[in-house]
TIKEFI-387151 format. One record per atom (N, C-alpha, C, O): x, y, z; residue in one letter. Coordinates in steps of 0.1 Angstrom, whole numbers. Example, Ala and Ser with C-alpha at 12.3 -4.5 7.8 and 13.67 -1.06 7.14 Angstrom:
TIKEFI-387151
+-------+-------+-------+------+
|    c1 |    c2 |    c3 | type |
+-------+-------+-------+------+
|   132 |   -57 |    78 |    a |
|   123 |   -45 |    78 |    a |
|   132 |   -33 |    78 |    a |
|   142 |   -33 |    85 |    a |
|   128 |   -22 |    71 |    s |
|   137 |   -11 |    71 |    s |
|   129 |     0 |    79 |    s |
|   134 |    11 |    80 |    s |
+-------+-------+-------+------+
This chain:
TIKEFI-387151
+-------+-------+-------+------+
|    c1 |    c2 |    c3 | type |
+-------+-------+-------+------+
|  -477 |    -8 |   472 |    x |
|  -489 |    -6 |   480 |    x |
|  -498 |   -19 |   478 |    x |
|  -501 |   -25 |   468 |    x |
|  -502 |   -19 |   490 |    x |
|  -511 |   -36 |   484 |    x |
|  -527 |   -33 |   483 |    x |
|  -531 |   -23 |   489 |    x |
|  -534 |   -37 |   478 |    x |
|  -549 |   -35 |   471 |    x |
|  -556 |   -38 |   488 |    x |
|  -550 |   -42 |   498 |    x |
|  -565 |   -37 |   486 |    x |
|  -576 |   -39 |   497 |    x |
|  -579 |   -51 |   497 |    x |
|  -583 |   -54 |   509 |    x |
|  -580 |   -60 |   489 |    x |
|  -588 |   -73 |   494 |    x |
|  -573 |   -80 |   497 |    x |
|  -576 |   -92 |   501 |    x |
|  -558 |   -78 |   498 |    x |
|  -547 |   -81 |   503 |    x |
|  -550 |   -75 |   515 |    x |
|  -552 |   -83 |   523 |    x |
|  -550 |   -66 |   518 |    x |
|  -551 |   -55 |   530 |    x |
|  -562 |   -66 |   541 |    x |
|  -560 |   -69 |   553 |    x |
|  -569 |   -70 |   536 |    x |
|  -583 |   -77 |   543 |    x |
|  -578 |   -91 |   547 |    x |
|  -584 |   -98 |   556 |    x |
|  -571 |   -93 |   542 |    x |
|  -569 |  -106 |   542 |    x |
|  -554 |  -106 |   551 |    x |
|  -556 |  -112 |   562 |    x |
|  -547 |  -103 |   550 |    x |
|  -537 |  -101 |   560 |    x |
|  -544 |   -99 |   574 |    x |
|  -543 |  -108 |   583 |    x |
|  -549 |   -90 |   574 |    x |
|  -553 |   -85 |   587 |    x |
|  -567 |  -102 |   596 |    x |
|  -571 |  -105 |   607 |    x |
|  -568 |  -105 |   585 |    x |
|  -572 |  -118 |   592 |    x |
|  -564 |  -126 |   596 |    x |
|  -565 |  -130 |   608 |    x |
|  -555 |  -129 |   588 |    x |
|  -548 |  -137 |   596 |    x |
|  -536 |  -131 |   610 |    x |
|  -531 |  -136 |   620 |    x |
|  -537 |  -119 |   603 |    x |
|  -529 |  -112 |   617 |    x |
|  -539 |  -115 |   628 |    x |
|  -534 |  -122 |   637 |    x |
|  -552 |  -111 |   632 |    x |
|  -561 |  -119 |   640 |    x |
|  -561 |  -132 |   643 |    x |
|  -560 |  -135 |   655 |    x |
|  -562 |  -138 |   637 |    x |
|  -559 |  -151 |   637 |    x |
|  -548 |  -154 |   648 |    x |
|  -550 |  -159 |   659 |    x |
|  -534 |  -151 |   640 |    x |
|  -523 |  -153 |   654 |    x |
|  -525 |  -143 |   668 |    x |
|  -520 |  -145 |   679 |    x |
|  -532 |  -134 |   662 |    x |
|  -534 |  -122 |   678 |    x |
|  -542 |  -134 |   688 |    x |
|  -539 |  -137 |   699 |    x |
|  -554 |  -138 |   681 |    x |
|  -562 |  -144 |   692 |    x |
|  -550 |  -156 |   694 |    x |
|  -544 |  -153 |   704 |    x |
|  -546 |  -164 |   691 |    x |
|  -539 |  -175 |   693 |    x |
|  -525 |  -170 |   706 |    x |
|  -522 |  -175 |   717 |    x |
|  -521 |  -162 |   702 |    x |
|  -513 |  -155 |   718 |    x |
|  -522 |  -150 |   726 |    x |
|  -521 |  -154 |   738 |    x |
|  -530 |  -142 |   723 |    x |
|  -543 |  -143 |   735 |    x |
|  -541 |  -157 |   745 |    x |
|  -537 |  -159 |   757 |    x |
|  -546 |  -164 |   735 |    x |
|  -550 |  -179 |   745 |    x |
|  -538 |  -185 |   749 |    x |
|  -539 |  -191 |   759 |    x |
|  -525 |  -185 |   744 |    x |
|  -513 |  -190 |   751 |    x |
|  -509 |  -178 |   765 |    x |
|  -502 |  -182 |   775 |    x |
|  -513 |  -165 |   763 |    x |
|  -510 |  -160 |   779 |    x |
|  -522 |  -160 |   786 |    x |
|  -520 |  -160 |   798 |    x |
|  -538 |  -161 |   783 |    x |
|  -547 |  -168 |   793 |    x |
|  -547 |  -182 |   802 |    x |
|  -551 |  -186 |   812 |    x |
|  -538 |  -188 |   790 |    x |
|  -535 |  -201 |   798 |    x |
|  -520 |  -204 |   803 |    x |
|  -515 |  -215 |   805 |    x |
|  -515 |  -190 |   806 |    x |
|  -500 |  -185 |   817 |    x |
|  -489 |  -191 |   810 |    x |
|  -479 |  -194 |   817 |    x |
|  -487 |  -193 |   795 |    x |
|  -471 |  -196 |   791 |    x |
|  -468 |  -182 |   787 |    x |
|  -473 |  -171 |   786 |    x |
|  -459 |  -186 |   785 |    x |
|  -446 |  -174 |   780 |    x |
|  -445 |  -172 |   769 |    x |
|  -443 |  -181 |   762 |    x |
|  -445 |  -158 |   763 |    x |
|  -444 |  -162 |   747 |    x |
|  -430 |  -154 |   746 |    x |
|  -430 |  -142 |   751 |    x |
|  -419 |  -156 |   740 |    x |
|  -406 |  -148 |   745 |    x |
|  -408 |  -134 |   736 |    x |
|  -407 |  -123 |   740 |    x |
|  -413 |  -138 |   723 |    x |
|  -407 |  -127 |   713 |    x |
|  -417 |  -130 |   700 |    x |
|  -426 |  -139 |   700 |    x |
|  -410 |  -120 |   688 |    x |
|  -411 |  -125 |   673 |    x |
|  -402 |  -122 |   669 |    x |
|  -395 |  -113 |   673 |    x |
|  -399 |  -131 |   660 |    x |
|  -387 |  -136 |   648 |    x |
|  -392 |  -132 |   637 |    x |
|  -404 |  -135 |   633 |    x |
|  -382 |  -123 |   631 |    x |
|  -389 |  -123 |   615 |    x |
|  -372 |  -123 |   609 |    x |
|  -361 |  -124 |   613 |    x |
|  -377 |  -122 |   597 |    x |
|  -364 |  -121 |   586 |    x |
|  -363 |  -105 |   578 |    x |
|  -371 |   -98 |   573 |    x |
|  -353 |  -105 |   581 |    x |
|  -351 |   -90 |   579 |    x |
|  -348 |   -90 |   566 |    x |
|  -341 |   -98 |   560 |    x |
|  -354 |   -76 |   559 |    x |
|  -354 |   -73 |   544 |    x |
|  -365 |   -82 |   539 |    x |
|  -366 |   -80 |   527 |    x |
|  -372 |   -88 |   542 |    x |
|  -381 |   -96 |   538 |    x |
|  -395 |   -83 |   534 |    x |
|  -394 |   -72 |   539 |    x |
|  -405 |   -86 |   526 |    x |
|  -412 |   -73 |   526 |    x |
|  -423 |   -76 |   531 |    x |
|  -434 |   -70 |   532 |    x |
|  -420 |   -86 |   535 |    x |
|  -438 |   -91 |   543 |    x |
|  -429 |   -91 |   559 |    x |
|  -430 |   -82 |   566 |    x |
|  -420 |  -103 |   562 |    x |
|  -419 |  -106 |   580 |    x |
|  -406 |   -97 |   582 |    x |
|  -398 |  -100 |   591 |    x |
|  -404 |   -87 |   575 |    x |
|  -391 |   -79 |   582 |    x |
|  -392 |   -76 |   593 |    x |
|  -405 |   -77 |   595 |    x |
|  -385 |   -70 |   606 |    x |
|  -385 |   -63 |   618 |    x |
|  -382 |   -51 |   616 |    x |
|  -389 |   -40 |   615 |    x |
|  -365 |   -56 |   614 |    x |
|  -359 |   -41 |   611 |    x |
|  -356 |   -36 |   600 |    x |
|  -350 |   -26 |   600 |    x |
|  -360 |   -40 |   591 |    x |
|  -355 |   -39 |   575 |    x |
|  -366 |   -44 |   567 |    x |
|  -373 |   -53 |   573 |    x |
|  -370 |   -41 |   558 |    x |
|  -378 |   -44 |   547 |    x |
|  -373 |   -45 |   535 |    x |
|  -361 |   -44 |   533 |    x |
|  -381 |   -45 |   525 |    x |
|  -374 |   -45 |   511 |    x |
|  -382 |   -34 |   500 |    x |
|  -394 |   -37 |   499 |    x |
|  -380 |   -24 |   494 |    x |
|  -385 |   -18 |   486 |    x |
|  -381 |   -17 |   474 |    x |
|  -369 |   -14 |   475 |    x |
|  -384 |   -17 |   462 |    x |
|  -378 |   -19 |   449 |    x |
|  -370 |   -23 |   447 |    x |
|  -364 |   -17 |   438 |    x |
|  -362 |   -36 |   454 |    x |
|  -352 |   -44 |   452 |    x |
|  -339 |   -39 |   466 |    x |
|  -328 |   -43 |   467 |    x |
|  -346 |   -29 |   473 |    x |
|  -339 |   -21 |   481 |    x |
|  -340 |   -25 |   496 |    x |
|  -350 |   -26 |   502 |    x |
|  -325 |   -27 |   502 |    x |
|  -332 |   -31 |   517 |    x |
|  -336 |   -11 |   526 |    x |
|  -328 |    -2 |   526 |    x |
|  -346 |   -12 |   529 |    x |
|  -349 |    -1 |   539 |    x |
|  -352 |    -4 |   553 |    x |
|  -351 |   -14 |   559 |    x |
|  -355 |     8 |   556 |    x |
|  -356 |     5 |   573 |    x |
|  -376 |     4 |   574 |    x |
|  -384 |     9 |   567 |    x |
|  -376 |    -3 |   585 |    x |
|  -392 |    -7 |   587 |    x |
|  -392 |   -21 |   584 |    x |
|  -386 |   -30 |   579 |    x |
|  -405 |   -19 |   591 |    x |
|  -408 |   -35 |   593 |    x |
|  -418 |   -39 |   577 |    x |
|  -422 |   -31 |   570 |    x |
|  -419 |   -55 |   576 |    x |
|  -427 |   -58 |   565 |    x |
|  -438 |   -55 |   566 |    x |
|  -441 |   -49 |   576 |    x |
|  -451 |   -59 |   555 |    x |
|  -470 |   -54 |   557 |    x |
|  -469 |   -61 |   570 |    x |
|  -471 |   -56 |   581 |    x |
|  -465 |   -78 |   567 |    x |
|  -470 |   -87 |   580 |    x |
|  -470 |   -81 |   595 |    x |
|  -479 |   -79 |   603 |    x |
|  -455 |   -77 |   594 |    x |
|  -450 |   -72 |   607 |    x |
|  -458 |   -64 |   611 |    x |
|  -465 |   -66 |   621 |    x |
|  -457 |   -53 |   603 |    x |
|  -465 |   -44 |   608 |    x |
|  -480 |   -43 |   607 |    x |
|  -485 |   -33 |   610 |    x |
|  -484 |   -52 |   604 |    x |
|  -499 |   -53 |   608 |    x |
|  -499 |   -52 |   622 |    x |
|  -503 |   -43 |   629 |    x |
|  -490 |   -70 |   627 |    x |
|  -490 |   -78 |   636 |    x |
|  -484 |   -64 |   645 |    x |
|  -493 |   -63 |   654 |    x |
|  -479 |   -60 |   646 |    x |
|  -471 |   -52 |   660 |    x |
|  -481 |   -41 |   659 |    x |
|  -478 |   -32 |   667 |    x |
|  -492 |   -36 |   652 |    x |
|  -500 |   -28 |   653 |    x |
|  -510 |   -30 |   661 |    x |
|  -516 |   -22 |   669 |    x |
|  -514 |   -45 |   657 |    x |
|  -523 |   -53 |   664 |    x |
|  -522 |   -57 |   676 |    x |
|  -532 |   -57 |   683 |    x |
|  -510 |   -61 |   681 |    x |
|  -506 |   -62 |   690 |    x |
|  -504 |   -50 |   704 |    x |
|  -505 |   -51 |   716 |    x |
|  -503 |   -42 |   696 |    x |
|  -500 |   -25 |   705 |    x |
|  -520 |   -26 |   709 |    x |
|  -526 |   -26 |   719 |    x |
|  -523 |   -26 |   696 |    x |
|  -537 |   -19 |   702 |    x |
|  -543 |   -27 |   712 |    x |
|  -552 |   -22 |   719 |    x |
|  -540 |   -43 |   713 |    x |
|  -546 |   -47 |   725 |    x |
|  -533 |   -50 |   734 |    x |
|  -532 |   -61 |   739 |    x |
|  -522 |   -41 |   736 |    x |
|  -518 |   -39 |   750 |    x |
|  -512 |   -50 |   753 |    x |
|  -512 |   -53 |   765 |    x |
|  -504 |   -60 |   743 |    x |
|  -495 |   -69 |   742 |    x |
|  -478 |   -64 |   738 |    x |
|  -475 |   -64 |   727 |    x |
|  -470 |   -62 |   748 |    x |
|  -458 |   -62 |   746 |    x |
|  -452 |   -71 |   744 |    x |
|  -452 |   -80 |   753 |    x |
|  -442 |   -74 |   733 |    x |
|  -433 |   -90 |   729 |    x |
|  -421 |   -80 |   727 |    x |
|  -420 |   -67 |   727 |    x |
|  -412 |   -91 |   725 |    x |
|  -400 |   -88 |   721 |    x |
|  -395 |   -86 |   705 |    x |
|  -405 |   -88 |   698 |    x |
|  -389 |   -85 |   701 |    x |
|  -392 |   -85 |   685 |    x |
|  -374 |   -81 |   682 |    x |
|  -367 |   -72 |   685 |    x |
|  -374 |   -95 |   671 |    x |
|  -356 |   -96 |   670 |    x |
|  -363 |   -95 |   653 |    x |
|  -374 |   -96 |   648 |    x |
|  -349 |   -93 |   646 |    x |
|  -349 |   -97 |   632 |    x |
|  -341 |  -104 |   628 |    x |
|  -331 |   -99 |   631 |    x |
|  -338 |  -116 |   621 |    x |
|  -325 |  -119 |   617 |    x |
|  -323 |  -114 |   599 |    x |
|  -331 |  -109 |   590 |    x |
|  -314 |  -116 |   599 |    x |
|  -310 |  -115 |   582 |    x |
|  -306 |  -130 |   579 |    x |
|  -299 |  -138 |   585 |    x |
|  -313 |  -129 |   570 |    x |
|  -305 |  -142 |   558 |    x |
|  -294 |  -144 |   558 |    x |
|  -288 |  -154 |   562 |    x |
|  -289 |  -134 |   552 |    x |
|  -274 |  -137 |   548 |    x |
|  -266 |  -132 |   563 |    x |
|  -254 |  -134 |   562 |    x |
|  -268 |  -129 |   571 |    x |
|  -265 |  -133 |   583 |    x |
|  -264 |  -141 |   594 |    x |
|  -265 |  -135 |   605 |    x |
|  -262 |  -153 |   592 |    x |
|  -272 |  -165 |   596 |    x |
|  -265 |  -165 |   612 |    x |
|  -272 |  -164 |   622 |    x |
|  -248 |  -164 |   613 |    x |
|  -240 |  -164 |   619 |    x |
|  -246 |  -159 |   630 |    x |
|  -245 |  -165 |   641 |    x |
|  -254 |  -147 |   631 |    x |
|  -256 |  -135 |   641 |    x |
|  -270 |  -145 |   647 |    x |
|  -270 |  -148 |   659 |    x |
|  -279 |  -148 |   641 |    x |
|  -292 |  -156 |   642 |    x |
|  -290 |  -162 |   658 |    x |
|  -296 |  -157 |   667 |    x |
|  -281 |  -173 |   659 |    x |
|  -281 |  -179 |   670 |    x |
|  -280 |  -165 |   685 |    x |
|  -289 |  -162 |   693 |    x |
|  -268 |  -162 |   684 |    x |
|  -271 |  -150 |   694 |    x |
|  -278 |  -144 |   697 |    x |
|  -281 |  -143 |   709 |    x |
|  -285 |  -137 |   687 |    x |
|  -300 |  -131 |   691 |    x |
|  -308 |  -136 |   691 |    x |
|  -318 |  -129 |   690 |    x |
|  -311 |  -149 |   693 |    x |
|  -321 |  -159 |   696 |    x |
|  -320 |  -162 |   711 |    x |
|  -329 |  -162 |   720 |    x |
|  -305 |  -167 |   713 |    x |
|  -299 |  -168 |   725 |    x |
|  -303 |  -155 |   734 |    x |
|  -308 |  -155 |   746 |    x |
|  -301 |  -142 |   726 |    x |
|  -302 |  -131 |   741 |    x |
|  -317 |  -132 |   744 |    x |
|  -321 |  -131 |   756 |    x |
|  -326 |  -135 |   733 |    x |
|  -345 |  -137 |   732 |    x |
|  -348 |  -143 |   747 |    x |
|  -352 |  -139 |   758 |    x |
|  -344 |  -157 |   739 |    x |
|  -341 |  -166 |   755 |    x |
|  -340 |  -165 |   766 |    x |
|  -350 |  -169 |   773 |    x |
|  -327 |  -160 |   770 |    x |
|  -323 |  -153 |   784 |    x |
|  -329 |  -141 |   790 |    x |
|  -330 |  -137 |   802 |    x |
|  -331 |  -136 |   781 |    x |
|  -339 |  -118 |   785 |    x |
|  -357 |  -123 |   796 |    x |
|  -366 |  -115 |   799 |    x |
|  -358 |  -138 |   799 |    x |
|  -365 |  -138 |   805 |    x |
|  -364 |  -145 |   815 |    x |
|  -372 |  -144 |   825 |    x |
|  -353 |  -152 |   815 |    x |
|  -349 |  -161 |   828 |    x |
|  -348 |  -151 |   843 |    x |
|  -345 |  -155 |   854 |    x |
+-------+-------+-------+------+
């Protein structure tokens, strides 16, 4: 569980990047997706890490960020890679890609 002045401080910077995609789709680019690393306990997507354990769920970051994101009505794409999967990485970056052409 993370303490509150962690709690506070994440969430700024998850603002931080919220407004910064703000201003890249005010000014009409594309943003494809997010990338995180899976099992990671902060940027996981699909996996996180809990007492040495991979679980299912996203990291604090992630899930700040896709909380934040939901509440102001921003839909992205959202891949994970694994580490030790590196092989798989390119593909699902590649489908990221394409999924908007």
């Amino acid at each position: 569980m993370l303490r509150p002045k962690a709690i506070r401080e994440l969430r700024v910077l998850v603002g931080l990047l919220v407004r910064q995609i703000e201003e890249y789709l005010r000014h009409v680019f594309s943003i494809l997706g997010v990338a995180g690393i899976n099992r990671s306990p902060s940027c996981g997507v699909d996996t996180t890490s809990k007492a040495n354990q991979e679980v299912a769920g996203r990291g604090v970051f992630m899930e700040e960020l896709h909380k934040e994101l939901e509440n102001r009505k921003i839909n992205l794409d959202w891949i994970g890679i694994k580490a030790t999967e590196t092989e798989k990485a390119l593909p699902a970056l590649q489908s990221l890609l394409c999924s908007r052409k």
